[in-house]
N, C-alpha and C positions, 0 to 999 in steps of 0.2 A: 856349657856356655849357652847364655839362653838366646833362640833366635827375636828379633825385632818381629815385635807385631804389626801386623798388616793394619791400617787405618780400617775404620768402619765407613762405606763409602756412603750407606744407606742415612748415616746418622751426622756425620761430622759435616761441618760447614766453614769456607772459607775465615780466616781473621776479619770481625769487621763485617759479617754479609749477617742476615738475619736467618732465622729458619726456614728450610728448604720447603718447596709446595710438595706435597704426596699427591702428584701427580693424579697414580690408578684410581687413587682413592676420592680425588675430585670429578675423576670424570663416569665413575661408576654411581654418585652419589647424582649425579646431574641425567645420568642415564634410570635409573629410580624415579626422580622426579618425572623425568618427561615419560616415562612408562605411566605411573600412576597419575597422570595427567589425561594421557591416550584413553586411559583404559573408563576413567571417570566420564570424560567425553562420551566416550562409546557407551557407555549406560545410559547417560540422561540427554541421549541421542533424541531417543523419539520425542523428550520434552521439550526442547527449544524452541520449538518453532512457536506452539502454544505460550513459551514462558516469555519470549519477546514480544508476541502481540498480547500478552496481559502487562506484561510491564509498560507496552507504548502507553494502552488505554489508564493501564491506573496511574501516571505521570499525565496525561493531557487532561483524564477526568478528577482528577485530586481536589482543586481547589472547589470546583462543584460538590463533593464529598464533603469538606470541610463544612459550608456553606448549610450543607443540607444536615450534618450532625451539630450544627449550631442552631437548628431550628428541631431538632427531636431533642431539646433540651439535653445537650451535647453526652449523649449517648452513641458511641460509636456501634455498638453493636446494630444498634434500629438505622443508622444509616447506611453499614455497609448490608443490610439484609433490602434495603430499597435498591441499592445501586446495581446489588446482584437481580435483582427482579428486573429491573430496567435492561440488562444486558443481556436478561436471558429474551425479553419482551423482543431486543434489538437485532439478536441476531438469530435465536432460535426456532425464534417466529417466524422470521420473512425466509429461510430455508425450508420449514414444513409446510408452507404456503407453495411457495413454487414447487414445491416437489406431489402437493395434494392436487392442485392444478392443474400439473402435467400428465398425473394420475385418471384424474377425470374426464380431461379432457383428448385424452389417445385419439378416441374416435372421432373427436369433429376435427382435428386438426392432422388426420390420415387424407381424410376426407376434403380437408383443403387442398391439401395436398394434389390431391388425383382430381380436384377441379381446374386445378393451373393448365391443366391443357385445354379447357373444354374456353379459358377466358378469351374476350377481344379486347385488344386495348382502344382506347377511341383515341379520334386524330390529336396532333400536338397543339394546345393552346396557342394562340397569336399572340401572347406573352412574351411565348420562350424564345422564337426568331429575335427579339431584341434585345434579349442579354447581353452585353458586352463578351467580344471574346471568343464566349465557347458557346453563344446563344444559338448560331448557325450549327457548329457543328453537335448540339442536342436533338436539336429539331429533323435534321436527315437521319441519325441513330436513330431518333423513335421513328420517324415515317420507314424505315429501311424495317425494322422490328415488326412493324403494322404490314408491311408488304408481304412481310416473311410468313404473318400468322403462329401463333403459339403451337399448331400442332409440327410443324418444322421446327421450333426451336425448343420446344420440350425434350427431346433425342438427344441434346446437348445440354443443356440444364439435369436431366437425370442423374447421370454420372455425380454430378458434384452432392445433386441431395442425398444419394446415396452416400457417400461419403462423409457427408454429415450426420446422418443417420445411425453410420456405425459409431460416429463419433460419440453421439450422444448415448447411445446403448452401452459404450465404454464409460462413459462417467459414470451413467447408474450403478455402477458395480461401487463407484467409490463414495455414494452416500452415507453409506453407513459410519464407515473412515470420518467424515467430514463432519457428521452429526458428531460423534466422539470429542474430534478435535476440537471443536465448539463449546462441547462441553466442559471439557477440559480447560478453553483457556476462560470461561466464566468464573468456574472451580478456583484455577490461581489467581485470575484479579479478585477475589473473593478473598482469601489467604495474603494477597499484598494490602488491600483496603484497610484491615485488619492492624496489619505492623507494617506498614508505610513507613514508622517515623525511625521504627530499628531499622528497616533496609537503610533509609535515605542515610541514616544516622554511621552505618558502615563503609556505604559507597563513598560516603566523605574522608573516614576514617584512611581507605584502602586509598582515596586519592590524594589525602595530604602526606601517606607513610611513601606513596611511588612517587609524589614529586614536588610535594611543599605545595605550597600556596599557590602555586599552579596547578598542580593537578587537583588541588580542592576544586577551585575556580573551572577547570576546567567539567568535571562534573556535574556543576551545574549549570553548566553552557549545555550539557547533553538534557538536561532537564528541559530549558527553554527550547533547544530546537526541536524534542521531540513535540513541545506543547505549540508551539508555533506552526509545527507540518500538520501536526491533528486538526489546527485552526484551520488551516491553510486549506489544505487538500481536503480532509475530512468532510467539513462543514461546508465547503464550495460543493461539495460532491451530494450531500442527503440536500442541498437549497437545488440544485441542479434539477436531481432526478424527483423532488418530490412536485416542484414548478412545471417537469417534463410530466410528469405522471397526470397531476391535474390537465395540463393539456388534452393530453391523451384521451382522460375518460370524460373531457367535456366536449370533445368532437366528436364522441362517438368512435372510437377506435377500438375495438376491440382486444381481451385479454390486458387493459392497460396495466394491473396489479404486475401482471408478469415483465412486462416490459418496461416497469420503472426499475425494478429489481435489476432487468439486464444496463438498464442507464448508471444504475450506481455502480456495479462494478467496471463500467467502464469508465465512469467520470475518475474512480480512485485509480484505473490506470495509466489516465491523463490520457484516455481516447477523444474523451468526450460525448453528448449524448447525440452527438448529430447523425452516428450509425444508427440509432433506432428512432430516430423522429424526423431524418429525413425520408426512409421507404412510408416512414406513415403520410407523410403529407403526398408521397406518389398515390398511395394506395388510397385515398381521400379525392385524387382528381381522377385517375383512373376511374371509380366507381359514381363518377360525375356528380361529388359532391363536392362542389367550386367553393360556394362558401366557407364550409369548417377547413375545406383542404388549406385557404387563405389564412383562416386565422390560425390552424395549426402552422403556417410555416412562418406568422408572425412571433407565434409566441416562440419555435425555431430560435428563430434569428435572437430574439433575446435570451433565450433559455444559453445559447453556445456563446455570447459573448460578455453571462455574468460572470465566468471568473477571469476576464481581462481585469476587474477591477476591484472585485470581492474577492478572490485569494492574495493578492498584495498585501492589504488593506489586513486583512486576518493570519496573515503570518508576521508581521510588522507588531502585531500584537503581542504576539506569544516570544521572538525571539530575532535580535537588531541582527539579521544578519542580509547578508547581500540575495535578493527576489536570485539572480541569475544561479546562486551556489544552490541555493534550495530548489531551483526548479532540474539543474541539470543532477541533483543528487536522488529525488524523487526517480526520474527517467532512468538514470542508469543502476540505482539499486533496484529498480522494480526487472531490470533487464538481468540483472545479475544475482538478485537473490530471489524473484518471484515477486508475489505480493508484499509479502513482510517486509523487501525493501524500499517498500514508498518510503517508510520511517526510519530502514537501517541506512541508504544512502546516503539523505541528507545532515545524521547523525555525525555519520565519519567524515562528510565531508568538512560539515561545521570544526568539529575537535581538530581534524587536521589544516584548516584554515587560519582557527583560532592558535593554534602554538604556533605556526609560520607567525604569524602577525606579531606575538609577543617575541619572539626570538630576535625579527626583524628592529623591532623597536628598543628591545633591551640592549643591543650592540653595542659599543663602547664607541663616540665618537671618535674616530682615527683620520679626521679634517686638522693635515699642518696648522700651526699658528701661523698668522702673516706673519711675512719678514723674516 
């Protein structure tokens, strides 16, 4: 007698139900991906950082490319070999400057250094008692300062140069690193200038296959707002520090070369130039030169309140989107990715703006009919 065979539980499926998921098999095949995903990350780890700030620059500087191989008898090769010369000119330059600079000049600025105690400051202009506000309370700070004498308050200022000092001995170590980095991200926007039109040409492909006609669309929203922050921020930032720099070397301020350098990285971190071209204008009346001290803190005052009206004006150019999203994406991607995210913030915040906005609007009216 033959016994009844056991069903096959692995195989057999309800009347009517379709075929069963293979489970193990879905979730070891999902654990593969996301392993050689890890692992791909972790290699082209130390690239990133370089491959996004060549992708900002050759996305903001693109249509200037274009422009500039329509005029070498559209030759691309002769216009990406200018663009790389110009980028090496842009950035490789103004870092062996400050670093030749700083080089040379150890000794007279030790030397300054160890004269800060020897300085007096002179009494507080009749100015500054009528500033609104806080006119009064300047004017006792510096007389209270004058009373005190630079050799009393040197003992307390030490400490903190020192501090600074290590600080600065600490970066030295990462020049090298940095010269690299540099060159490296010249290298890639070199290598994208080149095949632009294959990348743009995939990044479309990868965003119409992830989400239709939105994620093409949205793609090149990322286009525009990165060309709109480079507008924005960028270009507010070298009009800034190169207006501050002139300042500087027209009143006589010494080292101005170095100290537009420190204007720009601070304009592109939305400090502004007013940390280094307000001690200039002290240090201009301090050393009782009234006149340039005057017109240095003229040109001040307009050098910090061009981009109230020129980054507007220059991101409205490159890409419609709301001044308040682009300004708070600048801020907190630079706070949460470094530098690189003056451009990564405003990116994500754009994409993530723009789908809310299409989602909201694509909704299906669900307003009863009257009655």
């Amino acid at each position: 007698m033959n016994k009844p065979r056991r069903p096959d539980l692995t195989t057999s499926t309800p009347a009517g139900a379709g075929p069963r998921t293979d489970l193990p098999r879905v979730t070891l095949g999902v654990l593969c991906i996301a392993g050689l995903i890890l692992a791909a990350f972790w290699v082209l780890r130390p690239f990133i950082g370089p491959a996004i700030w060549a992708a900002m620059i050759v996305v903001a500087t693109w249509p200037l490319m274009r422009r500039l191989q329509t005029r070498l008898w559209n030759r691309r090769s002769a216009a990406v070999a200018v663009m790389t010369l110009a980028l090496l000119i842009l950035f490789v330059l103004p870092v062996a400057l400050i670093i030749a600079t700083l080089v040379q000049n150890t000794n007279e600025i030790s030397a300054a250094i160890k004269q800060l105690s020897q300085l007096r400051m002179p009494t507080a202009p009749a100015w500054l008692a009528a500033l609104p506000l806080v006119g009064e309370r300047i004017r006792v700070f510096w007389e209270t300062t004058v009373a005190a004498g630079s050799a009393e308050l040197w003992p307390q200022i030490q400490p903190h140069v020192g501090q600074v000092a290590r600080w600065l001995l600490a970066q030295v170590g990462g020049v090298g690193f940095l010269m690299a980095q540099v060159l490296l991200i010249v290298v890639m926007s070199a290598l994208m200038y080149s095949q632009g039109e294959v990348a743009a040409g995939g990044l479309l492909r990868f965003g119409r296959r992830l989400a239709g006609e939105h994620g093409e669309a949205t793609v090149v929203l990322v286009g525009q707002a990165i060309r709109g922050v480079a507008l924005g921020v960028g270009v507010t930032a070298v009009v800034q520090s190169v207006l501050g720099g002139i300042g500087l070397a027209v009143a006589g301020v010494p080292y101005a070369g170095l100290l537009s350098g420190a204007m720009l990285v601070l304009c592109l971190a939305q400090v502004g130039p007013v940390l280094v071209l307000l001690p200039a204008v002290v240090w201009l009346y301090w050393t009782g030169d009234h006149g340039w001290g005057t017109f240095l803190a003229v040109v001040t005052v307009v050098v910090c309140t061009l981009d109230n009206f020129l980054r507007p004006m220059l991101i409205r150019m490159g890409a419609d989107l709301p001044l308040l999203l682009i300004f708070i994406g600048v801020i907190g991607g630079l706070l949460a990715f470094g530098l690189v995210g003056i451009f990564v913030g405003p990116v994500v915040l754009a994409v993530v703006y723009t789908l809310l906005q299409a989602w909201v609007l694509e909704a299906p009216d669900e307003t009863p009919p009257p009655g």
